[in-house]
C-alpha positions in Angstrom: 14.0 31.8 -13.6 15.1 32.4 -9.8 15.6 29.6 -7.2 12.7 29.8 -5.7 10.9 29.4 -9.2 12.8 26.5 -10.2 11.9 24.6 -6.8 8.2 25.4 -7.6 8.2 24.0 -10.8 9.3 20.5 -9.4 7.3 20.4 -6.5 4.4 20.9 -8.8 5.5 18.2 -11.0 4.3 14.3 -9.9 6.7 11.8 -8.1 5.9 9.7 -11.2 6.4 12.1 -13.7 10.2 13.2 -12.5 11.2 10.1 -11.7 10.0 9.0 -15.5 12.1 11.6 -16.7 15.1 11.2 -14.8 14.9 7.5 -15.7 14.5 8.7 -19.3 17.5 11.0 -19.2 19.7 8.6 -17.6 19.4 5.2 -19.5 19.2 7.4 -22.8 22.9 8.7 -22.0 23.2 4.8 -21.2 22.2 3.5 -24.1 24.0 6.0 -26.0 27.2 5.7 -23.5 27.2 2.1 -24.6 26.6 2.5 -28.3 29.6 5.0 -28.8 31.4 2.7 -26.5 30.6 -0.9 -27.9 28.4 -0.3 -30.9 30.6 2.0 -32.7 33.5 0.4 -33.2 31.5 -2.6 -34.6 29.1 0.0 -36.6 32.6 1.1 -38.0 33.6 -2.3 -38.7 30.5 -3.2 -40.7 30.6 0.3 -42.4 33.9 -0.5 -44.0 33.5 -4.1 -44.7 30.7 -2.6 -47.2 32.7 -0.5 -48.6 35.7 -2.7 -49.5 33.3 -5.1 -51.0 31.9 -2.5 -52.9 35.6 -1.6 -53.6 36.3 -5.0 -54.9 33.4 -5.4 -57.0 33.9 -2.0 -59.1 37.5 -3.1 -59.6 36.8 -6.3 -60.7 34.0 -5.3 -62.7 35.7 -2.8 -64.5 38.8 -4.9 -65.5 36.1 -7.6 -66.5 35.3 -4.8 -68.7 38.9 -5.1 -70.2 39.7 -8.8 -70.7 39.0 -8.7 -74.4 42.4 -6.2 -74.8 43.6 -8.0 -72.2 47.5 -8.0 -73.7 46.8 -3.8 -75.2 45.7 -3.0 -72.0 47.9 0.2 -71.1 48.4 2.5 -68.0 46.7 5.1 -69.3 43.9 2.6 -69.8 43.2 1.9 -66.2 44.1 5.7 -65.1 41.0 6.6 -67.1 39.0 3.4 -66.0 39.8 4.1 -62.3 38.6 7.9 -61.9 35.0 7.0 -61.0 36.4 4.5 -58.2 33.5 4.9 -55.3 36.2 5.0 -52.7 40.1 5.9 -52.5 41.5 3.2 -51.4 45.5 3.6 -49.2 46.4 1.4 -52.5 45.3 -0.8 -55.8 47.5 -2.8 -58.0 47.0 -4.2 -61.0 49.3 -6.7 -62.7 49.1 -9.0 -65.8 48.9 -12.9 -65.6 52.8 -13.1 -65.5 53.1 -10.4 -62.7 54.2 -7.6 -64.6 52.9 -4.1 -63.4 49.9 -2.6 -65.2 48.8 -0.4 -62.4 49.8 1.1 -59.3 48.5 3.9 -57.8 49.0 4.8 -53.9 47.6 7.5 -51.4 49.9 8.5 -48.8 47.7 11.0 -47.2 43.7 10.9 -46.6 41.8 13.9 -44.9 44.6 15.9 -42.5 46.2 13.1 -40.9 48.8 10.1 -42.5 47.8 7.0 -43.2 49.1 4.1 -40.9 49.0 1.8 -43.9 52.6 1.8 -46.2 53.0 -0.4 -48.9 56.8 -1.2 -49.6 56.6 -3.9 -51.7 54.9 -6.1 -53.5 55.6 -9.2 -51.2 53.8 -7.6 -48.6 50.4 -8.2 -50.7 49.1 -11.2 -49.0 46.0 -11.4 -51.0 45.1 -11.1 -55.1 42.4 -11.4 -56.5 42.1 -12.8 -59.7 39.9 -11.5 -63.0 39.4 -14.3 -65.9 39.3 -14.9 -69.4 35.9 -16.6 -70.9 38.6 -19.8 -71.3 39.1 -19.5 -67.7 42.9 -18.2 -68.3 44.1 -15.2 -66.1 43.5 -12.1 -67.3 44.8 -9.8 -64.4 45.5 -9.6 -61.0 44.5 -6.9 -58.9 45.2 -6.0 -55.0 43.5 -3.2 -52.9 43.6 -1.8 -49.5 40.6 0.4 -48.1 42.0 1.6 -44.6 38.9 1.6 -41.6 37.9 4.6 -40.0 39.9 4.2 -37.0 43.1 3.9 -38.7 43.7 7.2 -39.7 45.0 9.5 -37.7 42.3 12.2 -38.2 39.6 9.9 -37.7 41.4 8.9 -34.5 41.6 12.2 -33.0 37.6 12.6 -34.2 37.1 9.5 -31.7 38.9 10.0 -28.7 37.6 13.7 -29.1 34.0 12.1 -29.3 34.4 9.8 -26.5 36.4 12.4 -24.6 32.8 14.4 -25.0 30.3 12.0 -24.0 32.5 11.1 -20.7 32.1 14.8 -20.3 28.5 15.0 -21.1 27.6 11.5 -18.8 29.8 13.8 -15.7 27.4 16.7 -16.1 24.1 14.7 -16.7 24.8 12.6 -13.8 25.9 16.3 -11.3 22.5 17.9 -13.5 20.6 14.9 -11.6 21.9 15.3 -8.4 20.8 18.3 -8.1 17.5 18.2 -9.8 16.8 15.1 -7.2 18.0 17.2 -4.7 15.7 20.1 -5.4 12.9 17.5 -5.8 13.7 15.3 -2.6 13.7 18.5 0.0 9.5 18.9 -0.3 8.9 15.5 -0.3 10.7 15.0 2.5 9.0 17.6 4.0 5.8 16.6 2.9 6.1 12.9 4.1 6.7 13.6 7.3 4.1 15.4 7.9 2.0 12.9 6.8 3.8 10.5 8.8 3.2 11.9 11.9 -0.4 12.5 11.3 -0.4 8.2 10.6 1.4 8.1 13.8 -1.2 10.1 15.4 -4.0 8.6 14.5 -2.4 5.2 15.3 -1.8 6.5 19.1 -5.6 7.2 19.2 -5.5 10.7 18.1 -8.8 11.5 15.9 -8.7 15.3 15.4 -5.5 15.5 13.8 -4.6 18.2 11.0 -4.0 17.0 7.8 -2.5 19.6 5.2 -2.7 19.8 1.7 0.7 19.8 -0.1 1.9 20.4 -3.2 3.2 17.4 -4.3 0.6 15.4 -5.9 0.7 12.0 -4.5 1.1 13.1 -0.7 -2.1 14.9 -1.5 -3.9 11.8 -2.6 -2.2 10.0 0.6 -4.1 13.0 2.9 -7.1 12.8 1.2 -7.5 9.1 1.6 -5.9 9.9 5.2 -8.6 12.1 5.9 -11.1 9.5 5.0 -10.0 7.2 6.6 -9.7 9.2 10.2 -13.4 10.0 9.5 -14.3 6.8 9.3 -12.4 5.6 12.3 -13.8 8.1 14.6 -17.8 7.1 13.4 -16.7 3.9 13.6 -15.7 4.3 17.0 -18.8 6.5 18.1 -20.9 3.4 16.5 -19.6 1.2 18.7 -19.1 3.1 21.8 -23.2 4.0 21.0 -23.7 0.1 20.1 -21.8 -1.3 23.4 -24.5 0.6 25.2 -27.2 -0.1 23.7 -25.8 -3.7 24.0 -25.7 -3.4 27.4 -29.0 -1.6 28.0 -30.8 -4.4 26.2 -29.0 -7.0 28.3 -29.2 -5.0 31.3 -33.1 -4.6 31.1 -34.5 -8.5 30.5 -31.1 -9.2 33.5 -32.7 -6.9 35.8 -36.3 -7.6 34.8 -35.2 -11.6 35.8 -33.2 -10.9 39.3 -36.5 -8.7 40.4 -38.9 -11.4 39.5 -36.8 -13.9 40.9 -35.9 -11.8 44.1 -39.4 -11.4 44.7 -40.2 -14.9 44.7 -37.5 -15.9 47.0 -38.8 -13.4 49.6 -42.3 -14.6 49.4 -43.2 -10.7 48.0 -44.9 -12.7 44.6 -46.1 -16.3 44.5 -44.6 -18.4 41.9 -47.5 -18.1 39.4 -47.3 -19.6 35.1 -47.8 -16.5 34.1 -45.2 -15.2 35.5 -42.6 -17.9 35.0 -44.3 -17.2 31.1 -43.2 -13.3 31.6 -39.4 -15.0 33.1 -39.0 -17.4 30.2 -39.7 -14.2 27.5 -37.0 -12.4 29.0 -34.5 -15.3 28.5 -35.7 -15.8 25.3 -34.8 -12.1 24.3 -31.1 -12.5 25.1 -30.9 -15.5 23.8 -32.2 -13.9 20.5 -30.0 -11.2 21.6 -26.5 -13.5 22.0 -27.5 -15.8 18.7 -27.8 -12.7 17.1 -24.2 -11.6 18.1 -22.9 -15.2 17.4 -24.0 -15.5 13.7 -23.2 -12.1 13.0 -19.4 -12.7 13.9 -19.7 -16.3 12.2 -20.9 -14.5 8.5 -17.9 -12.2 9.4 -15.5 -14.5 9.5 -12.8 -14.8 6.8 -12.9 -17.4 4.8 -17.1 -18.2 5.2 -18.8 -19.7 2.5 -22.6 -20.7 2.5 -24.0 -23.9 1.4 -25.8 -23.0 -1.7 -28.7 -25.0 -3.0 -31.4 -24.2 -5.6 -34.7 -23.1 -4.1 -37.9 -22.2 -5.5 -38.8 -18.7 -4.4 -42.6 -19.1 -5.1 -43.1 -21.8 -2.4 -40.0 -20.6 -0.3 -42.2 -17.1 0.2 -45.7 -17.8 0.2 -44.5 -20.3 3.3 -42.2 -17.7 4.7 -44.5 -14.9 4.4 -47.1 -17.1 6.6 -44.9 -16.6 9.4 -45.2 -12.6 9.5 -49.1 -12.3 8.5 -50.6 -12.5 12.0 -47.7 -9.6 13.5 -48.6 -7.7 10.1 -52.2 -7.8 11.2 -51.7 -6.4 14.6 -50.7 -3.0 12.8 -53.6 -3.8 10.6 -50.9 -3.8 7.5 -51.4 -6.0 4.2 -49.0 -8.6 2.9 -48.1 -9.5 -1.1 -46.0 -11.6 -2.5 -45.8 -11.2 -6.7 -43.6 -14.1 -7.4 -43.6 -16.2 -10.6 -41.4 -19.4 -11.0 -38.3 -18.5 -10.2 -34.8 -20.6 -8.9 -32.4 -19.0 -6.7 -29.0 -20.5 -5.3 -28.8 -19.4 -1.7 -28.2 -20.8 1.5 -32.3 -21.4 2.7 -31.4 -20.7 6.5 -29.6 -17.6 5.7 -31.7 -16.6 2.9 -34.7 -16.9 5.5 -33.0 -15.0 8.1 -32.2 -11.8 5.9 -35.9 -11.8 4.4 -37.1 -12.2 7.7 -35.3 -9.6 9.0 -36.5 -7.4 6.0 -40.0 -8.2 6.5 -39.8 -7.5 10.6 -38.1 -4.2 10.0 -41.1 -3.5 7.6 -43.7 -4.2 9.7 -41.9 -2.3 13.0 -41.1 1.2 11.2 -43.8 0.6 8.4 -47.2 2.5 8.2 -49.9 1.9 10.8 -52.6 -0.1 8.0 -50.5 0.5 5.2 -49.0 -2.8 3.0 -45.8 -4.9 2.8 -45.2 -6.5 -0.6 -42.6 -8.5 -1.7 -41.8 -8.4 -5.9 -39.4 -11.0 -7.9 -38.0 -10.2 -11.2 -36.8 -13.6 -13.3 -34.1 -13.3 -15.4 -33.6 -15.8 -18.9 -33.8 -19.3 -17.7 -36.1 -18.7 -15.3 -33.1 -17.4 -12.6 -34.2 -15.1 -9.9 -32.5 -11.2 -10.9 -33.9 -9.1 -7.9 -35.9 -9.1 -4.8 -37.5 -6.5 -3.7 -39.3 -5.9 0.0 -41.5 -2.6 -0.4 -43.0 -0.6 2.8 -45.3 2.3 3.0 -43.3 4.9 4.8 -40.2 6.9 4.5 -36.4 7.2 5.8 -34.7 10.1 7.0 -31.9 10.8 4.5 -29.4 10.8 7.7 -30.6 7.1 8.3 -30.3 6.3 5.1 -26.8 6.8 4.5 -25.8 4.7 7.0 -28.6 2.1 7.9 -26.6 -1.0 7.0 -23.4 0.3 8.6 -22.0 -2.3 11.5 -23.5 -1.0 14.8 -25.6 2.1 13.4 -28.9 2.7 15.6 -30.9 5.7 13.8 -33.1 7.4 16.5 -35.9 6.5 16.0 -34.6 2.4 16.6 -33.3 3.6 19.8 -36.8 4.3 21.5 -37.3 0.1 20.3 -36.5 -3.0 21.3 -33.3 -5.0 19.7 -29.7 -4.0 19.4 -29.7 -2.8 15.7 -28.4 -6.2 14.6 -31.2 -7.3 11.8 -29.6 -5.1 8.9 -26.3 -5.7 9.8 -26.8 -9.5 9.6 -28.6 -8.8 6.1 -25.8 -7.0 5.1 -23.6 -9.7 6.1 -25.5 -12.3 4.2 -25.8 -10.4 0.9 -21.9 -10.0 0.6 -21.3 -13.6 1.9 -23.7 -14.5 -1.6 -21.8 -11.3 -3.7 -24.9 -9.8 -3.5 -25.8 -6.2 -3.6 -28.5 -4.5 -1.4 -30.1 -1.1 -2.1 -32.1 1.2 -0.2 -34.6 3.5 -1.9 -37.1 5.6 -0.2 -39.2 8.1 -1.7 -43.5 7.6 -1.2 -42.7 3.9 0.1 -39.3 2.3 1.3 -37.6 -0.1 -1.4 -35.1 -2.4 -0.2 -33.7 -4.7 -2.9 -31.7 -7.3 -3.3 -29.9 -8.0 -6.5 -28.6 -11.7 -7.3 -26.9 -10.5 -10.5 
């Protein structure tokens, strides 16, 4: 495998998935640095205190074996008794009660090195151990030495050889990361900062700018969702640079519409008739629908909002509210329903008014000419409201659709009307202030319905 192969390979890998085995490689030779390093000598030291006890117990077991010849017992005796010892120990003597020598058998060397351990005399014993008769005389004494691991000179050089080795190998595994990290760290450099100065970019303003695929997997998530996002800016910005004006139109209309009307009466040109002070006041009344509009929009907006919840009985709350909107149903000759059974909703009742109002007038507006509006409830267990459903004969435009309860989106056919495309913007507003959901179907009729579940 070339260079250039090599460098592939790791680009294609995940930031999460080298760095997992990196991190793997290095606290295994850790763990294994401080094992050989720490554990060992104590694995060593447990190792051999096993082994002496099992010395011990096989020698004193086997003299046990003896007591009952205790005074025949010859050196020939305990040569034969002592061939199946488990472990060759550096010495073992045996003596009787009066400290006569039965038994002495020493090992000098062990494996290709000398032991450290010399035995010189029988003072230097520090330790017997004693082997009874059933009357609880002394039968013999015996003494043993089993040398650790570390104290031969072989075994010494297999440790410093061993550590000697994993110094070694730690050296390499550390330069072997290096330079894997360093193979690794020259795309994603390259790769972030690219991305970086697309973010920069788009922060100066910038909407148009390129955004490469990589090959490193989580940069590409990072452009994807940079993509996205400059999408979104840029219709968000076209929404309300189209909103502002339509804002403005419908301000700048019923403004203009007032200062002619007025104008003309202070000249004399029109006498200051009710009717038309009635035409002055409906101007002022549409911006001041037009400002509260604006005002409780950016008070459901505002972090932190919470509505005052109370239980309300939808059957009354609808037939009364649905009163309201029968007479400017009728001018477009459409029908109102209402299928409502007992049901109990917690909702705010001025917000929850407002939203179904605005439902119902955006019905009737874009609706059919003599078609029907109807309104359906489905009850849950306990008689709870589940859904709410406001239903229209006529269809959306897909386009529309998408985005009809996006912040400041005007489809075209609202532009040609009167209002600032504020209604479904406040209902949106209200159903997430309630953690509602709102859905938009439109097939034969329109569906818009709420769900309180």
């Amino acid at each position: 495998m070339n260079m250039k192969k090599f460098q592939d390979f790791f680009r294609r890998l995940s930031v999460r998935s080298l760095g997992l085995v990196l991190f793997s490689l290095g606290a295994f030779a850790l763990v294994l640095a401080l094992l050989l390093t720490f554990g060992l000598g104590r694995i060593m030291e447990i190792w051999h205190e096993d082994e002496n006890m099992a010395l011990h117990r096989y020698v004193h077991v086997t003299l046990e074996d003896l007591t009952g010849k205790a005074g025949e017992v010859t050196q020939a005796d305990l040569v034969r008794a002592f061939e199946g010892l488990p472990f060759t120990p550096e010495y073992l003597v045996v003596t009787r009660a009066d400290g006569s020598m039965l038994y002495y058998y020493r090992e000098a060397e062990r494996g290709a090195g000398r032991a450290r351990m010399a035995l010189k005399n029988l003072k230097d014993i520090q330790q017997w151990n004693e082997v009874l008769l059933p009357d609880g005389r002394v039968a013999f004494r015996f003494a043993l030495y089993l040398p650790a691991f570390d104290e031969l000179e072989s075994n010494g050089f297999l440790i410093a050889a061993s550590k000697l080795l994993l110094l070694l190998g730690l050296v390499i595994a550390a330069l072997l990361s290096l330079f894997l990290a360093y193979l690794f760290t020259r795309p994603l450099k390259r790769e972030s900062r690219s991305v970086v100065r697309a973010l920069q970019g788009m922060a100066s303003g910038r909407r148009d700018v390129p955004l490469v695929m990589g090959k490193v997997a989580e940069f590409n998530e990072v452009v994807v969702a940079s993509q996205v996002l400059q999408e979104n800016l840029a219709r968000e910005e076209q929404l309300r640079r189209q909103w502002a004006e339509d804002v403005a139109h419908d301000l700048r209309t019923p403004l203009s519409v007032l200062r002619a009307q007025l104008e003309a009466m202070e000249d004399g040109v029109f006498k200051v008739e009710r009717s038309r002070l009635r035409n002055l006041l409906l101007e002022t009344e549409k911006l001041e629908t037009l400002v509260n509009s604006l005002a409780l929009l950016s008070h459901l907006e505002t972090p932190g909002f919470k509505p005052a919840l109370q239980e309300i009985r939808l059957d009354s709350f609808l037939h009364g509210l649905l009163e309201q909107y029968k007479k400017q149903a009728g001018l477009k000759g459409m029908e109102v329903e209402v299928s409502s059974p007992e049901a109990v909703l917690s909702a705010d009742p001025s917000l929850l008014e407002r939203s179904l109002g605005n439902l119902l007038a955006n019905a009737i507006k874009h609706g059919k000419e003599g078609g029907f509006i109807r309104v359906r409830v489905t009850v849950g267990e306990g008689g709870n409201a589940t859904s709410l459903a406001v239903e229209n004969e006529g269809t959306i435009d897909e386009e529309v659709l998408k985005h009809m309860f996006d912040r400041l989106y005007r489809g075209e056919e609202a532009r040609s009307t009167e209002g600032a495309g504020l209604g479904l913007s406040i209902v949106q507003a209200i159903v997430e202030a309630h953690q509602w959901q709102v859905t938009v179907f439109s097939d034969d009729i329109t569906r818009v319905v709420l769900s309180f579940t």
